[in-house]
NULO-233645 format. One record per residue (C-alpha): residue number from 1; chain; x, y, z. Coordinates in Angstrom, 1 decimal. Layout:
BEGIN
+--------+-------+--------+--------+--------+
! tormar ! gumar !     c1 !     c2 !     c3 !
+--------+-------+--------+--------+--------+
!    NUM !     A !      X !      Y !      Z !
...
+--------+-------+--------+--------+--------+
//
This chain:
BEGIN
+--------+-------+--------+--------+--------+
! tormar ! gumar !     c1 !     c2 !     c3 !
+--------+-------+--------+--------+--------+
!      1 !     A !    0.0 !    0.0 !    0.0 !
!      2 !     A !    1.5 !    3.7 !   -0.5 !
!      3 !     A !   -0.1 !    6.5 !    0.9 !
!      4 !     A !    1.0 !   10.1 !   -0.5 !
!      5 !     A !   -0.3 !   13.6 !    0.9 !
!      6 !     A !    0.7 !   16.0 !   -1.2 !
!      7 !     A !   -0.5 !   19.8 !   -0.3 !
!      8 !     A !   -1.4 !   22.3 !   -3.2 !
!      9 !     A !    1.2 !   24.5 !   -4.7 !
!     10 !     A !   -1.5 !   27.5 !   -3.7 !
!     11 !     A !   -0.4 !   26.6 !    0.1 !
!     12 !     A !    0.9 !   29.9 !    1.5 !
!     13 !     A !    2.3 !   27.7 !    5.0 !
!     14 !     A !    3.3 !   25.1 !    6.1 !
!     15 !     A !    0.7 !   22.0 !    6.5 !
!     16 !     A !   -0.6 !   19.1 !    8.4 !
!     17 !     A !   -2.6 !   15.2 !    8.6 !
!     18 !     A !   -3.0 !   12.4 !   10.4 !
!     19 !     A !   -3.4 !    9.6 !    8.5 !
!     20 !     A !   -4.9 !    6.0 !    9.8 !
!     21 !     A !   -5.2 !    3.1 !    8.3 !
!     22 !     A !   -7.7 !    0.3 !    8.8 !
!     23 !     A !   -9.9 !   -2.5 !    7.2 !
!     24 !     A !  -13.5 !   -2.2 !    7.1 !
!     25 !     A !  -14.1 !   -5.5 !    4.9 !
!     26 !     A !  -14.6 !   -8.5 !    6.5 !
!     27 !     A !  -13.9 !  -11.6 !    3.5 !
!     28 !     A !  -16.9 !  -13.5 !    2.3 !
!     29 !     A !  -16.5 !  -16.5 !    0.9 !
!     30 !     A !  -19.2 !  -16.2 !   -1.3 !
!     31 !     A !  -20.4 !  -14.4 !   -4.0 !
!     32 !     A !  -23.8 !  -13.3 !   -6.4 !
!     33 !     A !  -21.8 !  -13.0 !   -9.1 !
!     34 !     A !  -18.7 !  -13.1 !  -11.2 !
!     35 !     A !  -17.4 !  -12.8 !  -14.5 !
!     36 !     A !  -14.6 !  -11.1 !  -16.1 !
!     37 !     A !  -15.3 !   -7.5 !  -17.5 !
!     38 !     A !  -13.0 !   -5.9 !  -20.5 !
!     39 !     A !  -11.7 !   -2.2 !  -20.4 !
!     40 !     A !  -14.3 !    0.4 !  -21.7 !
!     41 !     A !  -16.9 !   -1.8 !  -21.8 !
!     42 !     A !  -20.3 !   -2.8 !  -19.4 !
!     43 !     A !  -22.0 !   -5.9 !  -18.0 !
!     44 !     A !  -25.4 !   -5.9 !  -16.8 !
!     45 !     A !  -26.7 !   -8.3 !  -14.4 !
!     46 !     A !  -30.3 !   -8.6 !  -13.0 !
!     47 !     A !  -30.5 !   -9.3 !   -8.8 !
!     48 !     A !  -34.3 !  -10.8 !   -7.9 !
!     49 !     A !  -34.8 !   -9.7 !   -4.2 !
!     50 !     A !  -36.5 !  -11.4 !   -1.7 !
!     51 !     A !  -39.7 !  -10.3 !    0.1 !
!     52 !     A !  -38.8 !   -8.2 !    3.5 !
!     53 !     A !  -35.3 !   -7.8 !    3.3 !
!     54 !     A !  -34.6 !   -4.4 !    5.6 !
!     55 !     A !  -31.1 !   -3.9 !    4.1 !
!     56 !     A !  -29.3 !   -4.6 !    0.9 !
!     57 !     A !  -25.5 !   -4.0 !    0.2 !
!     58 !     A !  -24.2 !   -4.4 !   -3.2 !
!     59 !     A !  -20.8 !   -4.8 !   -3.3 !
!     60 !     A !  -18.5 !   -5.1 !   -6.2 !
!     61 !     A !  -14.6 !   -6.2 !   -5.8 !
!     62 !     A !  -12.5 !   -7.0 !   -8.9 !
!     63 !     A !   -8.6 !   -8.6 !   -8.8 !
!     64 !     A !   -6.4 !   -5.2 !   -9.8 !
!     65 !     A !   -7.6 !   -3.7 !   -6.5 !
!     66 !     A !   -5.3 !   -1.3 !   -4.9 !
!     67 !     A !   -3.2 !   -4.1 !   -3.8 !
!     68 !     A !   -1.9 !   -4.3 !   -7.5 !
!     69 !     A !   -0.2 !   -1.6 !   -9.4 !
!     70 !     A !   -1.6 !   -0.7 !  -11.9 !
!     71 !     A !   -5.2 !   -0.3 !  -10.1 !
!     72 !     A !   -7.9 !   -1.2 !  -12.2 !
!     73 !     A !  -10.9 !    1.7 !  -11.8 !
!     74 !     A !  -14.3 !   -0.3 !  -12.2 !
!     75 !     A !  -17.5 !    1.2 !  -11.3 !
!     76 !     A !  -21.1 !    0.4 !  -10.1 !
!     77 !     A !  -24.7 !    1.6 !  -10.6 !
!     78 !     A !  -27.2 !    0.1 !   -9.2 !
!     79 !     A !  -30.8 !    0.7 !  -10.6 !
!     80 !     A !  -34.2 !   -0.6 !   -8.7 !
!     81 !     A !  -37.0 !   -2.3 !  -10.7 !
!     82 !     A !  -38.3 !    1.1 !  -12.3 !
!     83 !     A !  -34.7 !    1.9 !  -13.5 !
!     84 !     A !  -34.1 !    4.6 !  -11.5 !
!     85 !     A !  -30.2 !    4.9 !  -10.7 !
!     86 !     A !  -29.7 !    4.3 !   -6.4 !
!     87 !     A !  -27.8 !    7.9 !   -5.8 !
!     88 !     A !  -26.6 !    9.7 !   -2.6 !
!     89 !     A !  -26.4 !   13.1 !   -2.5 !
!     90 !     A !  -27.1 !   13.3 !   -6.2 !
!     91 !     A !  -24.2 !   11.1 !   -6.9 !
!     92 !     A !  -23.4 !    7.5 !   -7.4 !
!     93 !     A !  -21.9 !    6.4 !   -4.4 !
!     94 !     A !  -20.8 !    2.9 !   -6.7 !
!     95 !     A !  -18.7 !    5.2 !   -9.2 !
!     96 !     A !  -15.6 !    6.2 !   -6.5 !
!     97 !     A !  -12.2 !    5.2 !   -6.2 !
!     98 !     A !  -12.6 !    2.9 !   -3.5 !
!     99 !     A !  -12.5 !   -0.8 !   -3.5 !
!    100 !     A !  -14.8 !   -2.5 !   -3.0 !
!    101 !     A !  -17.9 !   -0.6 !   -4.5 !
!    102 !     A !  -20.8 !   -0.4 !   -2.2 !
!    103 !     A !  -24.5 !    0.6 !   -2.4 !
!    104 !     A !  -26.5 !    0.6 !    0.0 !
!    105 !     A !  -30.3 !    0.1 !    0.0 !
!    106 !     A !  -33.3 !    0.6 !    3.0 !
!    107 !     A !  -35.9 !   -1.7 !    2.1 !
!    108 !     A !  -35.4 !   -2.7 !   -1.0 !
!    109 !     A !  -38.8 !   -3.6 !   -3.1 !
!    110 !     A !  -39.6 !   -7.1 !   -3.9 !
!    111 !     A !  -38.8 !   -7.5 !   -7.8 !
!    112 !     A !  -35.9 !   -7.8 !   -9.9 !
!    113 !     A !  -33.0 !   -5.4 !   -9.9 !
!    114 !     A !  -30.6 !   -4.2 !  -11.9 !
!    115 !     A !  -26.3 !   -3.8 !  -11.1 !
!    116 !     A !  -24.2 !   -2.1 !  -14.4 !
!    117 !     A !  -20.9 !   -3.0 !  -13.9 !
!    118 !     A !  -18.8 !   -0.6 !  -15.8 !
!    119 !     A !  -15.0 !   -1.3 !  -16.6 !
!    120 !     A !  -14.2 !    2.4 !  -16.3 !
!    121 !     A !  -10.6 !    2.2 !  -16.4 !
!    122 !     A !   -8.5 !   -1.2 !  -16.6 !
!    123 !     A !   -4.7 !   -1.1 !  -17.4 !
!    124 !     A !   -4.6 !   -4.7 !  -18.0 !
!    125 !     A !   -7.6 !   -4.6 !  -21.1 !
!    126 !     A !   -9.7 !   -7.4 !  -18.7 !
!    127 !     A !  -10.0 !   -8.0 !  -14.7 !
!    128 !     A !  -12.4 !  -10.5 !  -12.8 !
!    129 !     A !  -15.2 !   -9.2 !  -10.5 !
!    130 !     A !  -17.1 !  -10.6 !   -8.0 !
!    131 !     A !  -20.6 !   -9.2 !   -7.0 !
!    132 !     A !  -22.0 !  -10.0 !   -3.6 !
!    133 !     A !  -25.4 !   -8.8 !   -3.1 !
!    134 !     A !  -25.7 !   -9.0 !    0.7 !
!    135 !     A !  -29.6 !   -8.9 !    2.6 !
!    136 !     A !  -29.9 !   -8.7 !    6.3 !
!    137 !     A !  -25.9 !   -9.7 !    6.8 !
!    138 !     A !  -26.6 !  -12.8 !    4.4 !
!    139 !     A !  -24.8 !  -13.4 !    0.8 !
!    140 !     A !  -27.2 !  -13.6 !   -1.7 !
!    141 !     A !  -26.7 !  -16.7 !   -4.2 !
+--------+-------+--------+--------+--------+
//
């Protein structure tokens, strides 16, 4: 891992972090989903959910993760059964920089829906991904 701070060259003094470090993923052994996703291009995947699930996760990890240099950049959007895009603030919180992607959803209706997987960015012209779609703390098969 390399961590760099690097402070603008508009900086008129001197300047300051603290940085910590720490994992907030727990492995899963299993997964939703996976497939292997080429540079520039999409995959679309439908998820059926149960009937009174009170939280989803949608998580999406892929094999150049920042663990690997060069970092692949793949991305997320998850849609619900009307098509509506899940966003947070206005923006896609499964489009980031971070690894994994997550979306998270309150209630999710019954029905089927809908994860584009987007290989935004991927040095290597191909990486695998793994989707885990994850209800009430339980991986969705």
């Amino acid at each position: 891992m390399r961590i760099t701070l690097v402070g603008s060259t508009t900086n008129r003094g001197n300047v300051s972090a603290d940085v910590s470090v720490s994992a907030d993923v727990d492995p899963l052994p299993k997964f939703t989903a996976a497939g292997t996703i080429k540079d520039g291009k999409d995959v679309l995947l439908t998820v059926h959910l149960p009937r009174n699930v009170k939280k989803a996760e949608f998580r999406l990890s892929w094999g150049d993760d920042w663990a690997h240099y060069p970092t692949s950049d793949i991305d997320m959007t998850v849609f619900d059964p009307v098509g509506n895009p899940i966003l947070v603030g206005g923006r896609n919180p499964g489009a980031s920089l971070n690894h994994p992607e997550r979306v998270f959803v309150a209630n999710p209706s019954t029905r089927d829906w809908f994860v584009l997987i987007r290989g935004f960015d991927i040095p290597a012209g191909r990486d695998d991904y793994k989707l885990r779609v994850i209800l009430d703390g339980t991986v969705l098969k």
